[in-house]
C-alpha positions as CSV (number, residue, x, y, z in Angstrom):
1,X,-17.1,18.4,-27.9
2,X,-14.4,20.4,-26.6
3,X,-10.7,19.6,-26.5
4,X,-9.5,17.5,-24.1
5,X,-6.1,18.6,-22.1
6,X,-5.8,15.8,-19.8
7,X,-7.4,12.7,-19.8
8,X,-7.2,10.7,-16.4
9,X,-8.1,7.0,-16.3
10,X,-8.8,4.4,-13.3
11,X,-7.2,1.0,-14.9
12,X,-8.8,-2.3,-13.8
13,X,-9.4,-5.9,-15.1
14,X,-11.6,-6.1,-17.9
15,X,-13.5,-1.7,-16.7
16,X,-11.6,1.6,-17.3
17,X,-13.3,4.8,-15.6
18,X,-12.1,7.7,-17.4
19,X,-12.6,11.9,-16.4
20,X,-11.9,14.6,-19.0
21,X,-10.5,18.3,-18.9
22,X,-10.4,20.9,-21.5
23,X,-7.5,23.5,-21.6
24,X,-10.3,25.6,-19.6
25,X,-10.1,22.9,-16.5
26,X,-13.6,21.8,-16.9
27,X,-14.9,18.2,-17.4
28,X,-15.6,17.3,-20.1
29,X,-16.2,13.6,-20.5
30,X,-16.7,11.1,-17.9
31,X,-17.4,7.8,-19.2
32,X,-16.9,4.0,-18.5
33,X,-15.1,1.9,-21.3
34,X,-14.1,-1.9,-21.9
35,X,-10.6,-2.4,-22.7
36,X,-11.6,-2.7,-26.3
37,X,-13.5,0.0,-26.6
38,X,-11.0,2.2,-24.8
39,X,-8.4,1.6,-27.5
40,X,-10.6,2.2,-29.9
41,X,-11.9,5.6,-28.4
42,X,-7.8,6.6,-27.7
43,X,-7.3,5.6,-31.2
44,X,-9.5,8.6,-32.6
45,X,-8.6,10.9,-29.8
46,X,-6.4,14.0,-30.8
47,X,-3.3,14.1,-29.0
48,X,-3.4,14.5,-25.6
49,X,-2.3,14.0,-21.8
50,X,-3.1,10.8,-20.7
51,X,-2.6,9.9,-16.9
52,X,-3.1,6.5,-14.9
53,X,-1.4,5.0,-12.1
54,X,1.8,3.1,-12.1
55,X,0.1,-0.3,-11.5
56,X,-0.6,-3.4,-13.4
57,X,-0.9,-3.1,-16.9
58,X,-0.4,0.7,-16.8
59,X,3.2,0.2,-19.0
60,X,1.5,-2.1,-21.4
61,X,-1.7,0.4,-22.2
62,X,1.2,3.5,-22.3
63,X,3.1,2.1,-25.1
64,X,-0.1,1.9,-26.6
65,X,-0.6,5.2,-25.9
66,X,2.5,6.9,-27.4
67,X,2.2,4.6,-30.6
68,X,-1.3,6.7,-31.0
69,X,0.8,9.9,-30.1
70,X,-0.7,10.7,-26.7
71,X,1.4,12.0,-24.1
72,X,1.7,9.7,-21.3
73,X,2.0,10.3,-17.7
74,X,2.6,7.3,-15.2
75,X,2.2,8.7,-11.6
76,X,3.2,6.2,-8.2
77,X,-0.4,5.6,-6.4
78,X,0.8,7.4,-3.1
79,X,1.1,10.2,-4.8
80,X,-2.7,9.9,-6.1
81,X,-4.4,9.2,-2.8
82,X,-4.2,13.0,-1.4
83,X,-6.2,14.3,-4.1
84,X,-9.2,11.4,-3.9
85,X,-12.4,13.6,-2.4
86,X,-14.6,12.3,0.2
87,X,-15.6,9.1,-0.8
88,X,-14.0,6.4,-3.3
89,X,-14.8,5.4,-6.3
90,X,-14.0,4.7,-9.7
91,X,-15.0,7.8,-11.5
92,X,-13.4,9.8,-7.8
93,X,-9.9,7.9,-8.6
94,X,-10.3,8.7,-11.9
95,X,-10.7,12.4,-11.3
96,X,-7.9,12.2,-8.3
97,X,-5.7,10.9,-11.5
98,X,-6.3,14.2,-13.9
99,X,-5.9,16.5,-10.8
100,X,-2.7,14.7,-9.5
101,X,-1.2,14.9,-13.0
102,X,-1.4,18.9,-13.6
103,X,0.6,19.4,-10.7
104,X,3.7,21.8,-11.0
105,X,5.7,19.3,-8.6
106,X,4.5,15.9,-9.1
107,X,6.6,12.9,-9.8
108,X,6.2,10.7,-12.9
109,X,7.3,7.4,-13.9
110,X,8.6,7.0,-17.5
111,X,6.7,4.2,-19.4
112,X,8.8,0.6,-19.1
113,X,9.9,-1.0,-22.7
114,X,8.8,-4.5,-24.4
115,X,12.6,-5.6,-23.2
116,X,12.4,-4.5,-19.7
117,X,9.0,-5.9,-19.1
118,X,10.3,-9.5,-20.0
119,X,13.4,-9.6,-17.4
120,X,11.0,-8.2,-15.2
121,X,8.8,-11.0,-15.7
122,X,11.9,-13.3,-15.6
123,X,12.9,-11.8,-12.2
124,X,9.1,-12.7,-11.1
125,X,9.1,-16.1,-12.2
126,X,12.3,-16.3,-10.7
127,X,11.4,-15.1,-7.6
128,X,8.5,-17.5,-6.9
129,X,10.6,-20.4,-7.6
130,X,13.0,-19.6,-5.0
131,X,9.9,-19.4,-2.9
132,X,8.7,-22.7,-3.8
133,X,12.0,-24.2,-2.7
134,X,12.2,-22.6,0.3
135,X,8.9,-24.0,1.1
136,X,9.6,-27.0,-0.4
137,X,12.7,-27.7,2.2
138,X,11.0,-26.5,5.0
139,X,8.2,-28.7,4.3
140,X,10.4,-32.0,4.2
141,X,12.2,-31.1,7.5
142,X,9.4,-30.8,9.0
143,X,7.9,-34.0,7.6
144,X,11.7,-35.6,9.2
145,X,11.0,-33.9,12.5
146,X,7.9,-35.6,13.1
147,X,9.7,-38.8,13.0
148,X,12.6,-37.4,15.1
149,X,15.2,-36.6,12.7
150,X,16.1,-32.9,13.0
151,X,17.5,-32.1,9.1
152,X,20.2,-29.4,9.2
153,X,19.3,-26.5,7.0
154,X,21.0,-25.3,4.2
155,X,21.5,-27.0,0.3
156,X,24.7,-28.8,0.9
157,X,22.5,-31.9,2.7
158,X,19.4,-31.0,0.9
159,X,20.7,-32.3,-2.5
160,X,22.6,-35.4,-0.7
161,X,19.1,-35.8,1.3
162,X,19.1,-39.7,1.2
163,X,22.7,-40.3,1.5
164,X,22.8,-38.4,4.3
165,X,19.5,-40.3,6.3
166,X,21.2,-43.4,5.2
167,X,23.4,-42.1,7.4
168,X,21.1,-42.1,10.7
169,X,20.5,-44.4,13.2
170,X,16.3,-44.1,12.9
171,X,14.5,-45.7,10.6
172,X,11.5,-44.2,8.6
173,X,8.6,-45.9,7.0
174,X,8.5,-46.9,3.5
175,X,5.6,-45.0,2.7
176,X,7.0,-41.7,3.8
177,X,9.9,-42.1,2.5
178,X,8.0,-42.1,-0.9
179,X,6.4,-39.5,0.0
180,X,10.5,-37.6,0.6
181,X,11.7,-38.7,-3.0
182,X,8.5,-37.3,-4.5
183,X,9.2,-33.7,-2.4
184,X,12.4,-34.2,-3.3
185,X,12.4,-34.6,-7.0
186,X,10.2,-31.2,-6.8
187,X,13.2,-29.4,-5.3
188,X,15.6,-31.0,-7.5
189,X,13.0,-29.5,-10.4
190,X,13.1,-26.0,-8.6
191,X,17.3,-25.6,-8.5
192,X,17.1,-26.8,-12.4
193,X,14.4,-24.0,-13.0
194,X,16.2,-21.4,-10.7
195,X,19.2,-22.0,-13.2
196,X,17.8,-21.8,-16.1
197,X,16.3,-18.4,-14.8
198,X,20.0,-17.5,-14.2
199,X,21.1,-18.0,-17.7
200,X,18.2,-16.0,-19.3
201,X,19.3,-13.4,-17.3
202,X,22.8,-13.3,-17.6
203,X,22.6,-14.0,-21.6
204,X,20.1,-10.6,-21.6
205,X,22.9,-8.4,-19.7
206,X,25.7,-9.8,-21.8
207,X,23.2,-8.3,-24.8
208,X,22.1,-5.4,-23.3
209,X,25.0,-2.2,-23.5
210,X,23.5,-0.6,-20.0
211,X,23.8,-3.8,-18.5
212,X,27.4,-4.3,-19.5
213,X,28.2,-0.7,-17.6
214,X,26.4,-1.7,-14.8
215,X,28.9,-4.6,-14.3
216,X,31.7,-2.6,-13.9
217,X,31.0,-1.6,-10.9
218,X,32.4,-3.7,-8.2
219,X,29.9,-5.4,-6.6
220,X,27.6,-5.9,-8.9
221,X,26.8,-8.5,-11.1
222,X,24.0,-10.0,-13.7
223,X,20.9,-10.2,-11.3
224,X,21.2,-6.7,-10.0
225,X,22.1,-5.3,-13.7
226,X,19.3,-6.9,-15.0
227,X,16.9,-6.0,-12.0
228,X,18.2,-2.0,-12.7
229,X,17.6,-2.9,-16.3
230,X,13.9,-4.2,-15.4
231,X,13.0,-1.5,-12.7
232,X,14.2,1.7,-14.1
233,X,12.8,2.8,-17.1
234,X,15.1,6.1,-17.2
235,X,17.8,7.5,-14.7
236,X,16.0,11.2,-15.8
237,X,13.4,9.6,-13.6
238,X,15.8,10.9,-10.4
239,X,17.3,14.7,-10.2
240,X,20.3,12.6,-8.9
241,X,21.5,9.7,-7.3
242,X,20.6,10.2,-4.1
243,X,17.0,10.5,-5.3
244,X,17.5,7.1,-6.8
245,X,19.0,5.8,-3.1
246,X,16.2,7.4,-1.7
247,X,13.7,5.7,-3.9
248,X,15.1,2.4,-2.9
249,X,14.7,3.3,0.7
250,X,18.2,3.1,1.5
251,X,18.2,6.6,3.0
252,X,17.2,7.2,6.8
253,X,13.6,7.5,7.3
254,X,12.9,11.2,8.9
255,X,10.2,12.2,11.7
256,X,11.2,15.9,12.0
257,X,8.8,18.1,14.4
258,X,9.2,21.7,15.9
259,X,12.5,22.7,14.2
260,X,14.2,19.3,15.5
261,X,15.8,16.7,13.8
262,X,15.0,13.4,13.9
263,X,16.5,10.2,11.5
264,X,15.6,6.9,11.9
265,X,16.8,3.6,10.3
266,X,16.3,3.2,6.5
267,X,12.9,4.2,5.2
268,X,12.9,0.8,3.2
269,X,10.5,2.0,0.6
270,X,10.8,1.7,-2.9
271,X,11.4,-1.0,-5.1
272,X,12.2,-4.1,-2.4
273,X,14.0,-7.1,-4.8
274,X,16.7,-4.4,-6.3
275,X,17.3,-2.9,-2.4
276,X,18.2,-6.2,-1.4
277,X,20.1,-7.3,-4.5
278,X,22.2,-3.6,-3.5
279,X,22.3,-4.7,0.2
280,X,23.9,-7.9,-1.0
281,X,26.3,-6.8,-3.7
282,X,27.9,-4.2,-0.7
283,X,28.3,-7.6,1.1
284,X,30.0,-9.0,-1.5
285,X,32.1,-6.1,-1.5
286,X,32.7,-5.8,2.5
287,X,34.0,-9.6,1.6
288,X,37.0,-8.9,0.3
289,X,37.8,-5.5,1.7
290,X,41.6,-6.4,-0.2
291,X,40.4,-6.2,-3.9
292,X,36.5,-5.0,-4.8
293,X,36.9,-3.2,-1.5
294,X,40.1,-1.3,-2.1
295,X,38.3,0.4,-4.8
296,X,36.4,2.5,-2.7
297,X,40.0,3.6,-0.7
298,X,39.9,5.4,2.6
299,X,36.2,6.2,2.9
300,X,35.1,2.3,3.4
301,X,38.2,1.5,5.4
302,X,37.7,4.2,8.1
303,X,34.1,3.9,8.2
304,X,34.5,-0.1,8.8
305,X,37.0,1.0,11.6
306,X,34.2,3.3,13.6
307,X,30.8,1.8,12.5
308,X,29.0,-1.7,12.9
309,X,29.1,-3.7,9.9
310,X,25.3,-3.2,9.2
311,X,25.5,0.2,9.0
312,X,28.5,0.1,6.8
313,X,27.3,-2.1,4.3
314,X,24.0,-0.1,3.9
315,X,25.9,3.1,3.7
316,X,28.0,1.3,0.9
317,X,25.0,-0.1,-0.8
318,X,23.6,3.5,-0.9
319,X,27.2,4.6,-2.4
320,X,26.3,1.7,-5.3
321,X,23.0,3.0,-6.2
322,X,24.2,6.3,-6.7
323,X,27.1,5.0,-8.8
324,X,25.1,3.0,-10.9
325,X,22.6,6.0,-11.6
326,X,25.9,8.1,-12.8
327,X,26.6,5.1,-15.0
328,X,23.1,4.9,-16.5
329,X,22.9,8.8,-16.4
330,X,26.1,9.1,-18.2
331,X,26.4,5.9,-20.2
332,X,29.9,5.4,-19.3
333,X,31.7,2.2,-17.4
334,X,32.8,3.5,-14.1
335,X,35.8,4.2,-13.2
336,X,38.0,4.9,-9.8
337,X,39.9,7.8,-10.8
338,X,36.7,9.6,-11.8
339,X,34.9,9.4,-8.6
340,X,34.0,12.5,-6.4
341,X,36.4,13.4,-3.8
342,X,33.4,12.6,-0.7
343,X,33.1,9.5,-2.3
344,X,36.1,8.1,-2.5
């Protein structure tokens, strides 16, 4: 059998579709495998180029790969769909992989550590409790409206829920409100589990020497260190911060024809959690404009004097994410006196 240059595989569940090349560009294997049997046939493979999407699992199966000495090449999906022919398929996406990856100018995405992995799956789980509660209070003011009590929203009344319909004039049947303390006891178990996310997070940063540089930058704290920490396997992954801004979508989306310009709101694309952890870390820092706002000195203040406050804290939030990748980049705390003259 020939050697194989680049080996290009279509990840699923429990079926991986895999297309060959030899250094001549010819195929030379195309061939379905279990995930078992894939390991194993990687295992006695010479070294090679190995290239999948950046989807589920794909971090997992290429630390697996560089422990066998392969060279691994995650590539974003979008970036995979031009080169799938005519119909799809499994052995076609495979064969759209292999092609995308010997491209002079395609973008890879470096393979995610054991660490990162597990505060992404913190963020995750922390994620879906927040939506539990959310549907969780929505669902017991509803519950109050069809009785005619209209709750306020917000956490401050939610936690003093029974104190605070003691407190009202109508009065609800025993049965439902049963049926409130059991809803209620579930939200109370949410905020306890939301907390406890918290601390695993913040006790990972305080252990973690990138996440601790991250924190000095004003504005940002333990959920959006950690989320940076979880999301961005290397800042070499971006020529420069305002790749990494673009990335996140906080850049203004472009529709450019017949020589004219044309910028639109923020493209939003990207990774969605850590754009709106940067949107809301600028709003910390538009919050008090006297001390983590000074920081940034007469850029933020005259910008604030001639633009809505939207636009300013998205333009700020952009300024963040490409401080934070000089501070990965560099592996140094920021500092004020160090910034760039536009920037300041």
């Amino acid at each position: 059998m020939s050697t194989i240059k680049v080996l290009g595989i279509d990840l699923g569940k429990s079926s991986f579709h895999a297309i060959g090349r030899d250094y001549s560009d010819n195929q030379v294997i195309r061939k379905k495998f279990s995930r078992s049997a894939l390991l194993t046939y990687l295992r006695h493979l010479p070294p090679c180029i190995i290239a999948f999407e950046a989807c589920g699992g794909a971090h997992w199966l290429g630390r697996q790969c560089e422990l066998m000495g392969h060279t691994v090449k995650l590539i974003p999906p979008q970036y995979v769909k031009p080169y799938v022919k005519s119909n799809k398929n499994d052995f076609i996406d495979a064969e759209a992989i292999c092609e995308a990856s010997t491209r002079p100018k395609m973008r890879f995405v470096s393979v995610k550590s054991e660490d990162a992995q597990v505060i992404s799956a913190i963020h995750k789980a922390r994620q879906g409790y927040v939506k539990d509660r959310t549907a969780c209070m929505s669902r017991i003011g509803s519950l109050l409206l069809e009785f005619g009590i209209a709750l306020p929203t917000g956490h401050s009344v939610m936690k003093q829920l029974f104190n605070w319909l003691a407190q009202q004039p109508q009065k609800l049947p025993s049965l439902l409100m049963q049926e409130l303390i059991e809803l209620h006891e579930y939200y109370l178990f949410l905020n306890n589990s939301i907390e406890k996310q918290d601390k695993k997070l913040k006790r990972l940063v305080e252990t973690n020497p990138i996440g601790q540089l991250l924190k000095t930058i004003p504005g940002i704290g333990d959920m959006t260190a950690s989320l940076c920490i979880a999301n961005i396997s290397s800042a070499t992954d971006f020529k420069n911060g305002r790749n990494m801004a673009a990335w996140l979508g906080l850049v203004p989306a472009q529709h450019s024809t017949g020589g004219k310009p044309r910028l639109l709101g923020i493209s939003k694309r990207g990774n969605k959690e850590l754009r709106t952890l940067f949107i809301h870390a600028a709003r910390a820092v538009m919050s008090k404009p006297d001390k983590t706002g000074k920081v940034y000195g007469e850029w933020l203040i005259n910008l604030r004097a001639t633009k809505p406050f939207n636009v300013v804290t998205v333009a700020l939030a952009n300024k963040l994410a490409r401080i934070a990748w000089a501070v990965m980049k560099t592996k140094q705390a920021f500092n004020t006196n160090e910034l760039a003259p536009g920037l300041q």
